[in-house]
C-alpha positions in Angstrom: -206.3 127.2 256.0 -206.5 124.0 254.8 -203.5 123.1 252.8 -204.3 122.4 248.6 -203.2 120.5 246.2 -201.6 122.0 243.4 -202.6 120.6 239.9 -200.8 121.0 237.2 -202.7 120.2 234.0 -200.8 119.4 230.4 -203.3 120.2 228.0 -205.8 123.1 227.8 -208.4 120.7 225.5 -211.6 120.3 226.0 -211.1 117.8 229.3 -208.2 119.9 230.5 -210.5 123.0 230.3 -213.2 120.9 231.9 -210.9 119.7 234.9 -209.7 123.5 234.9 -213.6 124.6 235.7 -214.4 122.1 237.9 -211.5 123.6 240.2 -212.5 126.9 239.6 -215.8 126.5 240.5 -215.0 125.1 243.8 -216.3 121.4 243.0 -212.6 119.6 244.0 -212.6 121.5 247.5 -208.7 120.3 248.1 -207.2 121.6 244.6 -206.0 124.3 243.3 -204.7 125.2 239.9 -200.7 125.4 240.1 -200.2 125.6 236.4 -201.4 124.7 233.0 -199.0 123.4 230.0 -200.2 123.2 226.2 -197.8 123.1 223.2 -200.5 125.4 221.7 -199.3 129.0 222.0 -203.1 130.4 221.4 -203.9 128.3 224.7 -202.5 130.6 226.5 -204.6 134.2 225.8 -207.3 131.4 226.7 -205.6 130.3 230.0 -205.2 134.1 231.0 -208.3 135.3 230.9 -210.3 132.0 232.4 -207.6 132.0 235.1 -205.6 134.9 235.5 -202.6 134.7 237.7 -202.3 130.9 236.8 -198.6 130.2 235.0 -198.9 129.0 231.8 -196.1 127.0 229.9 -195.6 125.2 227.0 -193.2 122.7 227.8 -194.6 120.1 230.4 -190.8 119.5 231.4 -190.8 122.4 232.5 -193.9 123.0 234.1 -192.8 120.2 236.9 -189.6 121.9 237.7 -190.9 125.2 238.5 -192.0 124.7 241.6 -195.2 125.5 241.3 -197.6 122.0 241.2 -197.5 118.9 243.2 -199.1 116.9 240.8 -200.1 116.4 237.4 -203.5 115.2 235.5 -202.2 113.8 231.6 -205.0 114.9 229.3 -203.4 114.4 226.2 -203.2 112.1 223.0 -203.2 108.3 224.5 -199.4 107.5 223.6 -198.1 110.2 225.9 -199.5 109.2 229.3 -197.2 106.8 230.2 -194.3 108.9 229.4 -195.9 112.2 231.4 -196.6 110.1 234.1 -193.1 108.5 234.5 -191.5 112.2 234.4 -194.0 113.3 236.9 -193.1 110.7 239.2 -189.6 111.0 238.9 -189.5 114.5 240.4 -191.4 113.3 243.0 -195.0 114.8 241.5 -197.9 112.7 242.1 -199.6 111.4 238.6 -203.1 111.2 237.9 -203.0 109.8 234.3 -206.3 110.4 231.9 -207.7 106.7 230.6 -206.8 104.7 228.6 -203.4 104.3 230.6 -201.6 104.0 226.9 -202.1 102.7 223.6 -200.1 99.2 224.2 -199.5 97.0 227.4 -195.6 97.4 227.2 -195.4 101.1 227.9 -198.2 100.9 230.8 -196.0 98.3 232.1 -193.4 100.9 232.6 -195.3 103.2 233.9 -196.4 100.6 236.8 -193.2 99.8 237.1 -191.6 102.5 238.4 -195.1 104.0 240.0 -194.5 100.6 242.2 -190.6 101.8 242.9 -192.3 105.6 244.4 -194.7 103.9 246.9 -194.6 107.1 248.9 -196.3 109.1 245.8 -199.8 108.8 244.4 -200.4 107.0 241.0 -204.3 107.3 240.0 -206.3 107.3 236.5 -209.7 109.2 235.7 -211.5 106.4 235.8 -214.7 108.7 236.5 -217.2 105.5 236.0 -216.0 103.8 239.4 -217.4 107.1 240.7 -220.8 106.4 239.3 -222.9 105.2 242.5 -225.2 103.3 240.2 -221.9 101.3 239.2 -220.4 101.3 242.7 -223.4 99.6 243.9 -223.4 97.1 241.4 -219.9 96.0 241.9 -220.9 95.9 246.2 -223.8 93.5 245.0 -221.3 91.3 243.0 -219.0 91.2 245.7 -221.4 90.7 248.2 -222.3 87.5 246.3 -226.1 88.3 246.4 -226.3 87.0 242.5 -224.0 84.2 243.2 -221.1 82.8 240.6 -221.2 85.0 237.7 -221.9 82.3 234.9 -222.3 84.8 231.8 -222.3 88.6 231.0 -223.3 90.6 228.5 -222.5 94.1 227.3 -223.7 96.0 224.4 -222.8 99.4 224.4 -223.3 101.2 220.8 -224.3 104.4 221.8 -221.2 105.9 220.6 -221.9 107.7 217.3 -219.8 109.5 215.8 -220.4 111.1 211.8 -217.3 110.8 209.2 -217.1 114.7 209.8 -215.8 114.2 213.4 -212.6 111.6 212.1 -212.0 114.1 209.5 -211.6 117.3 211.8 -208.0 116.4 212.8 -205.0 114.3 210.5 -204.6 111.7 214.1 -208.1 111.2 215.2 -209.1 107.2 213.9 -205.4 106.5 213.6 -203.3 103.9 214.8 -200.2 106.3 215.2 -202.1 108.9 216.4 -204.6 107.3 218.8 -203.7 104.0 218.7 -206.9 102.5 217.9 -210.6 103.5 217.5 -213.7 102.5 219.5 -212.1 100.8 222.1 -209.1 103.2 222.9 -211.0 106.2 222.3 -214.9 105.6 223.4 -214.9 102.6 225.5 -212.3 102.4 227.7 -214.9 103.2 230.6 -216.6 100.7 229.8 -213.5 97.7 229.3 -212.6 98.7 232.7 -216.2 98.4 234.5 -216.6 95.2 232.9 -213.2 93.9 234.6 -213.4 95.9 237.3 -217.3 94.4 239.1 -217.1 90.6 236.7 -213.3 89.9 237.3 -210.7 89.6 234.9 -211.3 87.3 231.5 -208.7 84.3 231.0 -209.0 84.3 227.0 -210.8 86.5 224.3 -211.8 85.8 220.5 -212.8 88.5 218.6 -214.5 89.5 215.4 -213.8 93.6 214.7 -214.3 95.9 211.6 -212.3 98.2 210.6 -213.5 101.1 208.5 -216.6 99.2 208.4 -218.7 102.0 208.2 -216.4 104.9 208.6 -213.7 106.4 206.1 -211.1 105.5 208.8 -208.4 103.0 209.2 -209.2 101.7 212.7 -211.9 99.8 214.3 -215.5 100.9 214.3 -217.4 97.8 215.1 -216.1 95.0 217.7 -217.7 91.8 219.0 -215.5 89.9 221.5 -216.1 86.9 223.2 -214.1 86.3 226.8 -213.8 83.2 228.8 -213.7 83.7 232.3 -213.2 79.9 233.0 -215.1 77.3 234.8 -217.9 77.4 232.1 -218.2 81.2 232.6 -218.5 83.5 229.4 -219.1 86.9 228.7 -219.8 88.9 225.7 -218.9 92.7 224.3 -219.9 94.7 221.6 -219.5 98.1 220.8 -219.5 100.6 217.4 -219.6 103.7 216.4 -222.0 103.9 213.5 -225.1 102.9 215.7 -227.4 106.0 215.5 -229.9 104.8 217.7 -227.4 103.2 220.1 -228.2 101.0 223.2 -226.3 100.8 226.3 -227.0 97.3 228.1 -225.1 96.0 230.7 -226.3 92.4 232.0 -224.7 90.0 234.6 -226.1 86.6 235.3 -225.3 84.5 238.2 -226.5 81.4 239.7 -228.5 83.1 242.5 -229.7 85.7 240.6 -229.1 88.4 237.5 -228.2 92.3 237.1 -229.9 94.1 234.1 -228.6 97.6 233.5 -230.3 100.0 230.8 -228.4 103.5 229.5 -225.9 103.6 232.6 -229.0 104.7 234.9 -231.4 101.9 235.8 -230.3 98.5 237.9 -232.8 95.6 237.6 -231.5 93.2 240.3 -233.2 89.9 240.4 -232.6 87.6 243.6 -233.3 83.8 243.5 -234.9 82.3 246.3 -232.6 79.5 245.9 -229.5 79.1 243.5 -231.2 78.0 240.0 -229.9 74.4 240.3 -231.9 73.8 243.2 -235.1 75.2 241.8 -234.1 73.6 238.3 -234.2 70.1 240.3 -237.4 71.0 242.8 -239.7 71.7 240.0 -241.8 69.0 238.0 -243.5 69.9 234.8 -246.5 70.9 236.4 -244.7 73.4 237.9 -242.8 74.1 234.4 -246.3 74.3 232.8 -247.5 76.8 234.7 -244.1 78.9 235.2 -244.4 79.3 231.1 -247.7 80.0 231.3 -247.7 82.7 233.8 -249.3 80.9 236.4 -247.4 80.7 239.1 -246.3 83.5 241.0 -243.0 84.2 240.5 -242.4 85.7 244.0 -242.2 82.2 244.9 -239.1 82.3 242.8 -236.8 85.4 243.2 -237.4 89.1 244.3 -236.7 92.3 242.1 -235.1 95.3 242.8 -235.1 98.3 241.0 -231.9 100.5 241.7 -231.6 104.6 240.3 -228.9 107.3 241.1 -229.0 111.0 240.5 -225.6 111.4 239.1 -225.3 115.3 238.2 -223.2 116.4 235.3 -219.4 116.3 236.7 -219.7 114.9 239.9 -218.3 112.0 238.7 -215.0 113.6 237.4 -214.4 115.9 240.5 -215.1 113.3 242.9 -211.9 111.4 241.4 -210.3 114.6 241.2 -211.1 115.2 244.9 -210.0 111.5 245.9 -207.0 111.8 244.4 -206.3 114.8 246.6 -207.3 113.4 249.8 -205.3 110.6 248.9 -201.9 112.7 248.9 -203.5 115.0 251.6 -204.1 111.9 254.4 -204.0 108.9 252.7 -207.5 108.2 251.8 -207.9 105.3 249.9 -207.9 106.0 245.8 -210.9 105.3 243.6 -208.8 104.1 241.2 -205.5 103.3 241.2 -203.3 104.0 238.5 -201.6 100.7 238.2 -205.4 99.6 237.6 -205.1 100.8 234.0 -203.1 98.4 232.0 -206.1 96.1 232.5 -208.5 97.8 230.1 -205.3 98.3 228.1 -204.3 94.7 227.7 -207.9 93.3 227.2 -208.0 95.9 224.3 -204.8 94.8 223.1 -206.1 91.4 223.3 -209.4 92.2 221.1 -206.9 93.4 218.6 -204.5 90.8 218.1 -207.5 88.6 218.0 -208.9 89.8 214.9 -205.8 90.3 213.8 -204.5 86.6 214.2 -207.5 85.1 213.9 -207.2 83.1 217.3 -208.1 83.4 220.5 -205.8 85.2 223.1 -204.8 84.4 226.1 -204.6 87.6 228.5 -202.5 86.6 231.5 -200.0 85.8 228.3 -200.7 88.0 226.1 -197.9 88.6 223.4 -196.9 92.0 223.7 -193.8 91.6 221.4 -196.3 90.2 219.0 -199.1 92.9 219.2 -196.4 95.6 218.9 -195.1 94.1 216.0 -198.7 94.4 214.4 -199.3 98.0 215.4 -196.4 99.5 214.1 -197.3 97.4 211.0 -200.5 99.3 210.9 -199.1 102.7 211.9 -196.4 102.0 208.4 -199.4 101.1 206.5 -201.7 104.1 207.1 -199.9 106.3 205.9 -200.4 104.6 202.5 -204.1 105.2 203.2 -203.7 108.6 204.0 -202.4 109.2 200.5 -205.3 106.9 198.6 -208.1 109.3 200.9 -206.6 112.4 200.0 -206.6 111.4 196.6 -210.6 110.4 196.4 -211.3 113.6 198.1 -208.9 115.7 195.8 -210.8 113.9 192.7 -214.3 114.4 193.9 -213.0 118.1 194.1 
């Protein structure tokens, strides 16, 4: 028989339970569930009867020294995955940590850290979007250099509603001690590390975010951020959580061509004949004149290519599951690597300080003493607005 890997998963939630299925249901061929760990004692009359004969524990601690898994998946509140993970590798369990990597660059450093110092072990985060062949396929283009040099991008991605019932159904949802942000720890992290991950790594950002702009909550639910990539290069990202409607548009213009991305499942790729300096200094204005009035056929000028994906329901998540196991089954290259993660973190952390400070960050040297300092400011104040909320709410009572 082909031999498993043995997942242990802290926290019975609703991705935990998810994770749990997807094993059980024989979509991550190479794992088994070892164990399941939740601080909540009713998780585990859950636990029993969804998979009976699987140990449950409440303390994670312990759950790694019993023998029974060979790795761990973290899917618990943001501020505890670098610490699970750093326990998990230090008795020589493989980590898979759920995004983001942490709340703050500092602690995902850490984490890296001492991943780097157990080579031998296997360090991954569910980034499930890298999975997503639509994505995949863009990123292959970009590196492929069929657009050319990426001179601008563009990312709206609002489609994250989210009612004031949904903050108020737990005391550290939209808090900066409990999550350690809003929009873009909580919703968008997919999305920071896509960006990154297929346009390359922004030098500086500015920012401009709300917070409880139109929400009851202390933390950000609108954020506009501009990042400078160098050499001329710019990009642009905005996300809230207010938008009913929403739009998800992903857009990435280069110099030989541009990528237009609607709702995470349509790719426009348009190809240049020639890089748009050469046509810019080919044409005269007869040939302007007739471009703008749709004269001319614009074959002549680039081709278009319309790219679509059936992505069912899950396949996404397994598949990293399922690489992740191969990788500590035969060394199969991982999806995403956990040391991947502070990236997403820091540019977050960067959007932050921005609107914070009022100036635009640098992230190869971003101030982590500095953003620190401001968070735990915040995490002091809240508390304060804790108090004035109840206090509306007791009085409209």
């Amino acid at each position: 028989m082909t031999k498993k890997v043995r997942l242990g998963i802290i926290g019975l939630g609703a991705q935990g339970s998810m994770y749990a299925k997807f094993i059980k249901d024989g979509m991550v061929p190479s794992m088994e569930i070892g164990a399941i760990c939740d601080i909540d004692t009713s998780k585990e009359a859950v636990a029993n009867t969804d998979y009976p004969g699987v140990p449950f524990y409440e303390d994670y601690i312990e759950m790694m020294e019993s023998g029974k898994v060979d790795a761990i998946i973290t899917t618990v509140p943001h501020y505890l995955h670098p610490e699970m993970g750093i326990e998990a590798l230090k008795r020589d369990i493989h980590a898979l940590v759920e995004k983001p990597a942490g709340v703050y660059t500092k602690q995902v450093k850490e984490l890296n850290e001492y991943a780097a110092s157990k080579p031998e072990l296997t360090f991954g985060i569910m980034f499930n979007q890298r999975n997503n062949p639509l994505y995949k396929k863009i990123k292959e283009i970009v590196d492929n250099g069929e657009i050319g040099k990426i001179r601008r991008t563009n990312w709206i991605i609002t489609n994250w509603w989210r009612p004031q019932p949904y903050y108020d159904q737990s005391e550290w949802r939209a808090t900066w001690g409990g999550e350690g942000g809003g929009v873009l720890v909580n919703q968008a992290p997919h999305q920071l590390d896509l960006w990154q991950w297929i346009c390359g790594v922004p030098e500086s950002v500015y920012s401009k975010v709300a917070y409880g702009f139109r929400r009851d909550i202390v933390v950000e639910d609108e954020v506009t951020a501009v990042v400078d990539y160098g050499d001329g290069a710019t990009g642009t990202f905005v996300t809230a959580t207010h938008d009913i409607i929403g739009t998800d548009r992903f857009e990435i213009l280069g110099d030989q061509g541009k990528i237009v991305v609607d709702g995470s499942k349509t790719a426009t790729v348009s190809r240049l004949k020639k890089p748009e300096r050469e046509l810019s200094d080919s044409m005269d204005m007869e040939d302007v004149k007739k471009l703008f009035m749709g004269q001319m056929n614009v074959e002549e000028l680039y081709s278009q290519e319309v790219i679509e994906f059936d992505s069912p329901w899950g396949e996404q998540h397994s598949g990293v599951l399922e690489n992740f196991a191969a990788n500590i089954l035969d060394g199969t290259p991982l999806l995403a690597p956990g040391s991947d993660g502070i990236k997403g973190v820091r540019l977050a952390n960067a959007i932050h300080l921005s609107s914070w400070t009022g100036q635009e960050v640098s992230l190869e040297n971003l101030d982590e003493e500095l953003y620190l300092e401001e968070l735990n400011k915040r995490i002091r104040e809240e508390g304060k607005f804790s108090e004035r909320k109840s206090s509306v709410r007791n009085s409209v009572d």
